[in-house]
C-alpha positions as CSV (number, residue, x, y, z in Angstrom):
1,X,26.9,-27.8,13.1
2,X,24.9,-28.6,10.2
3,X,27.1,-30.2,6.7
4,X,25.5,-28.3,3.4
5,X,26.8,-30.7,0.5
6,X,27.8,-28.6,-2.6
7,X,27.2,-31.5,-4.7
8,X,26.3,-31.7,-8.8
9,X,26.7,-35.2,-10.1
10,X,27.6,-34.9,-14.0
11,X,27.7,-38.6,-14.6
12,X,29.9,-40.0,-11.6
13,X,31.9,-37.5,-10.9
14,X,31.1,-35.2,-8.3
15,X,31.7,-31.6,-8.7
16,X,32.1,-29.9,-6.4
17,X,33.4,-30.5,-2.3
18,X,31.3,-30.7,0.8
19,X,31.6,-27.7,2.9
20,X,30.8,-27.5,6.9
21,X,28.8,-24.7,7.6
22,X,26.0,-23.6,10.2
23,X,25.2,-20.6,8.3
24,X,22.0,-19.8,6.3
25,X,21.3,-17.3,3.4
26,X,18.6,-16.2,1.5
27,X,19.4,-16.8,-2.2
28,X,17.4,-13.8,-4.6
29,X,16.9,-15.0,-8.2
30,X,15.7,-12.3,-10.3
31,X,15.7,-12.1,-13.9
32,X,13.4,-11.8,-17.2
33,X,11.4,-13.8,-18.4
34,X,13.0,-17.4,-20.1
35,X,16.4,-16.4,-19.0
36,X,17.2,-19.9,-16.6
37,X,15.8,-18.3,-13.4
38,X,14.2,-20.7,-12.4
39,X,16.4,-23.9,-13.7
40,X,19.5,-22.4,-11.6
41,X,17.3,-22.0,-8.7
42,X,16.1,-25.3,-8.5
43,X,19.8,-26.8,-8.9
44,X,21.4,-24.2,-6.4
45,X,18.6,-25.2,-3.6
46,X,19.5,-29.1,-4.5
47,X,23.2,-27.9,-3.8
48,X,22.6,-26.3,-0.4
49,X,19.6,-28.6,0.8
50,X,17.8,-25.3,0.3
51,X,13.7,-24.8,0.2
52,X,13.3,-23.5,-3.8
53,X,10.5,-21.3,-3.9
54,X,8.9,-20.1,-7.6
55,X,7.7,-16.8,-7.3
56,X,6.6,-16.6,-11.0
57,X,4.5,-20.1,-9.9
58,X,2.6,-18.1,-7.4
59,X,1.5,-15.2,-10.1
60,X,0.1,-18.1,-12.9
61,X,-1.2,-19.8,-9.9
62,X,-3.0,-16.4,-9.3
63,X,-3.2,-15.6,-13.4
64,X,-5.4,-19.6,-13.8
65,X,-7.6,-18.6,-11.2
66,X,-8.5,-15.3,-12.7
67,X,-8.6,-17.3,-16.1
68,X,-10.9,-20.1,-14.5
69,X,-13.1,-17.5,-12.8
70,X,-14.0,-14.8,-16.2
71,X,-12.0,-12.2,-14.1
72,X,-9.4,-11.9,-17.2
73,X,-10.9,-12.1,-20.6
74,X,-7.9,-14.0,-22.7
75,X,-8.8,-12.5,-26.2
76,X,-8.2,-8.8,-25.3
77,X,-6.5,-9.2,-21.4
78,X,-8.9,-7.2,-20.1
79,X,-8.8,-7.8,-16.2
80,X,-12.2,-6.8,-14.1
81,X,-10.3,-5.1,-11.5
82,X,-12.9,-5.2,-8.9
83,X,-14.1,-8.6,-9.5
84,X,-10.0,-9.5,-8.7
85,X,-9.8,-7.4,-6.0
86,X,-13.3,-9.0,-4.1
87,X,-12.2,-12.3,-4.4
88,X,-8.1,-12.5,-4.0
89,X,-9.3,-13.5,-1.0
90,X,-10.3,-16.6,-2.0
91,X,-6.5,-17.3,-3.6
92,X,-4.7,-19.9,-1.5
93,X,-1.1,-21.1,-2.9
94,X,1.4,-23.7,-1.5
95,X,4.3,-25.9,-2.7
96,X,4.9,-29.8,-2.2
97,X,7.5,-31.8,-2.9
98,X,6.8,-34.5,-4.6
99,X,9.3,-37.6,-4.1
100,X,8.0,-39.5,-7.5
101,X,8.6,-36.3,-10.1
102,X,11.3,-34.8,-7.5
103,X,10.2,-31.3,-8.0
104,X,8.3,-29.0,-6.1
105,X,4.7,-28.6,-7.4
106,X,2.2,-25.3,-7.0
107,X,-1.0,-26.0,-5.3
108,X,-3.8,-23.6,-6.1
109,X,-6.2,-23.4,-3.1
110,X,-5.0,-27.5,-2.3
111,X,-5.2,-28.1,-6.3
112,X,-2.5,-29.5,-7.7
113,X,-1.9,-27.4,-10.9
114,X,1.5,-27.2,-11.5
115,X,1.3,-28.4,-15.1
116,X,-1.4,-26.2,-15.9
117,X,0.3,-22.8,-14.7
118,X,2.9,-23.6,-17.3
119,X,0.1,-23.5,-20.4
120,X,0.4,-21.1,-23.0
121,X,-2.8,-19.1,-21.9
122,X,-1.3,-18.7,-18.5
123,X,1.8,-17.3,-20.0
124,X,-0.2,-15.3,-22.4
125,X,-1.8,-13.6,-19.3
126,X,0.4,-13.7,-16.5
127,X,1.5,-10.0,-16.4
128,X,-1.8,-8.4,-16.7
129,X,-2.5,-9.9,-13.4
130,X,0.7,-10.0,-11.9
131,X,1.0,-6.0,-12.7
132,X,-2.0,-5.0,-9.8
133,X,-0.5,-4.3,-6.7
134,X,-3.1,-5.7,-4.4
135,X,-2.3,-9.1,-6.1
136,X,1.3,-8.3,-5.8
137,X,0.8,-7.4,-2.0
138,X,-0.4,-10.8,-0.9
139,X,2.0,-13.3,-2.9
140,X,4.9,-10.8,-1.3
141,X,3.1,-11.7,2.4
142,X,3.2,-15.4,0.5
143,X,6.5,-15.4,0.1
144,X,8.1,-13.1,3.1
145,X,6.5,-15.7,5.7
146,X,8.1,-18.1,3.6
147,X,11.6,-16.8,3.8
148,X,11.3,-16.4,7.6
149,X,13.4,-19.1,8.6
150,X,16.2,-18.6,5.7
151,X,17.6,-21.6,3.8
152,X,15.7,-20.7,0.7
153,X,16.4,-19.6,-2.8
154,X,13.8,-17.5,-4.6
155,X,13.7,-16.4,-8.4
156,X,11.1,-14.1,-9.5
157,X,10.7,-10.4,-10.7
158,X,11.3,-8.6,-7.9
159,X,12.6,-11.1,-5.1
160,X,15.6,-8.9,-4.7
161,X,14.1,-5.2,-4.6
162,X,10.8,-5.9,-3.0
163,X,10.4,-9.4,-1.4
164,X,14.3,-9.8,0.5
165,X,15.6,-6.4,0.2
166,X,18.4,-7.2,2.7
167,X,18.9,-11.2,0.9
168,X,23.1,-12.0,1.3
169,X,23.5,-13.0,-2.4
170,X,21.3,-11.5,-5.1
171,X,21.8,-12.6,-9.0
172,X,20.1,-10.3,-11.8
173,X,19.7,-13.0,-15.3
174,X,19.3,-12.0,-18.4
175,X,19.4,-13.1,-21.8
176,X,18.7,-12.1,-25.1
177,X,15.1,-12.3,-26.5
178,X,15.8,-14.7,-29.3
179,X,17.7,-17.3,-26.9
180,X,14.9,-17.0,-24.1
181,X,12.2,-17.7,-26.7
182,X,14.0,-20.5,-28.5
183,X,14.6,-22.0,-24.3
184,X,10.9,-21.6,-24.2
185,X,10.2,-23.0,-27.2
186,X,12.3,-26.2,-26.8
187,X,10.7,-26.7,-23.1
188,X,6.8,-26.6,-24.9
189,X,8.3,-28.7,-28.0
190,X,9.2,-31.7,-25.1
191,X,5.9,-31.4,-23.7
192,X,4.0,-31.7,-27.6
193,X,2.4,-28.3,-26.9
194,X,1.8,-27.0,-30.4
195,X,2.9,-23.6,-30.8
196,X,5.4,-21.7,-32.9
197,X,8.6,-19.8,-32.4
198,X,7.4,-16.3,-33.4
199,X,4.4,-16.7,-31.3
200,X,6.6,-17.1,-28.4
201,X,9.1,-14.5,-29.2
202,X,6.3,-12.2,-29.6
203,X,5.2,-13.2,-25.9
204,X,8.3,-13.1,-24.2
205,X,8.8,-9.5,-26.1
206,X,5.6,-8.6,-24.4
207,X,6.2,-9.6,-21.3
208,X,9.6,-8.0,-21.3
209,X,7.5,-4.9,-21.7
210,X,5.0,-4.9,-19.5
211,X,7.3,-6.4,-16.5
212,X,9.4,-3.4,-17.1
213,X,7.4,-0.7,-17.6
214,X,4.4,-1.4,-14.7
215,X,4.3,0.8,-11.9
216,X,3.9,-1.4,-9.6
217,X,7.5,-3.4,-8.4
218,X,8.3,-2.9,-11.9
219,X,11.1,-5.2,-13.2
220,X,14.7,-4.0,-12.3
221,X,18.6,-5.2,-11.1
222,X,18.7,-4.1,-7.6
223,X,21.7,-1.9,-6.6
224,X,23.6,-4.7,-5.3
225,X,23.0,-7.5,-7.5
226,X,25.3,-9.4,-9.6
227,X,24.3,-9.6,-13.4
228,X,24.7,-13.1,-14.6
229,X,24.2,-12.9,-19.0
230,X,23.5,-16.2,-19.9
231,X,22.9,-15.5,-23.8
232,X,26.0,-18.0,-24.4
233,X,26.7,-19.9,-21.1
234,X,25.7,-23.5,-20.8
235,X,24.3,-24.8,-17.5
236,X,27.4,-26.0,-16.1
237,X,29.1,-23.1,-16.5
238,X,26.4,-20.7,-15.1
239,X,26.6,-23.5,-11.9
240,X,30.0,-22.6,-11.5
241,X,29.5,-19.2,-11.8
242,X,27.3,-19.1,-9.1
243,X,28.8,-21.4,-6.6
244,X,31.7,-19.3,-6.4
245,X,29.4,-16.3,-5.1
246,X,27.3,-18.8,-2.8
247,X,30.7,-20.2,-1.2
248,X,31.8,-16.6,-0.6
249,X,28.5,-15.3,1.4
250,X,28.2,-18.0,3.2
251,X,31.9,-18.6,4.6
């Protein structure tokens, strides 16, 4: 029997008890863009000893390629559809851990390019390549194989309606626009990427849009999600939130 620790240190006090269990689940993080997807995720899979896999890492990874090779023009988003679809071939992606930053990073065909997948001009162009559903087809293969052996969380757009239909615990976020882009903002701020607050309301507006709206896996709550608002939750309440649900599938 394997021991999963649920274990958050908030200065030294631990949170929550250890649990015995010898059951895995696949954890499905969907949500739009900004709303803590991808912060929850990464604590959760600490939690459980889980893999955490970003999703959204794999389409920029895919989105800087297409940037690096001309296939996407970034002024007007144009995408040369047949130029993408000749060479997604040639799109490799992968995640290491690495001890010193203790994070997974994105590796673009064994490039490490986990900073620059987080850039503004990946941001800026994300969804016009991440709306084709070739490209979508082959990070869903990505990520299936992945999930194979279970013990993983995934957030993305559509981890729960497409990539794990059948996951045990699905969570829909959401937030408001003005609190995702002022999250957003903050996060560039710390990093001294210039860039102001209306530009980034405007893009996560956009994206809202176009995720939504595509035809292909277009963004949605699956029918058995649970919707997790986080618009005025801090991150330790949103932990406890969740644990709740995670104790209860996997009991």
């Amino acid at each position: 029997m394997s021991i999963v620790v649920f274990g958050f240190t908030f200065g030294d006090q631990i949170k929550y008890p250890m649990i015995q269990t010898d059951k895995k689940i696949v954890i499905a993080i969907d949500g739009y863009s900004s709303s803590g997807n991808s912060t929850l995720a990464k604590e959760i899979a600490k939690m459980l000893n889980y893999k955490y896999i970003d999703s959204g890492a794999m389409y920029r990874a895919a989105t800087l390629f297409a940037l690096r090779n001309k296939i996407i023009n970034p002024k007007n988003h144009f995408v040369d559809e047949e130029k993408l679809r000749n060479q997604i071939h040639n799109i490799e992606i992968n995640f290491k851990y690495n001890p010193e930053k203790n994070r997974q990073e994105a590796y673009l065909n064994n490039e490490n390019v986990e900073d620059e997948i987080r850039e503004m001009n990946v941001s800026e162009n994300v969804s016009f390549i991440s709306k084709y559903g070739f490209v979508r087809e082959k990070m869903v293969r990505f990520q299936q194989e992945m999930g194979k052996k279970k013990g993983i969380v995934m957030d993305g757009r559509d981890i729960g309606t497409v990539v794990f239909p059948d996951a045990e615990l699905k969570i829909f976020m959401n937030a408001k626009a003005e609190v995702r882009a002022e999250r957003r903002y903050l996060e560039l701020k710390e990093k001294n990427v210039q860039v102001s607050f209306e530009e980034i309301l405007e893009n996560v507006k956009k994206r809202d849009h176009i995720d939504e709206t595509r035809e292909e896996s277009p963004l949605k709550m699956a029918s058995d999600s649970i919707e997790l608002d986080n618009s005025n939750m801090n991150k330790q309440e949103q932990l406890d939130w969740i644990i709740g649900l995670v104790k209860e599938r996997i009991k």
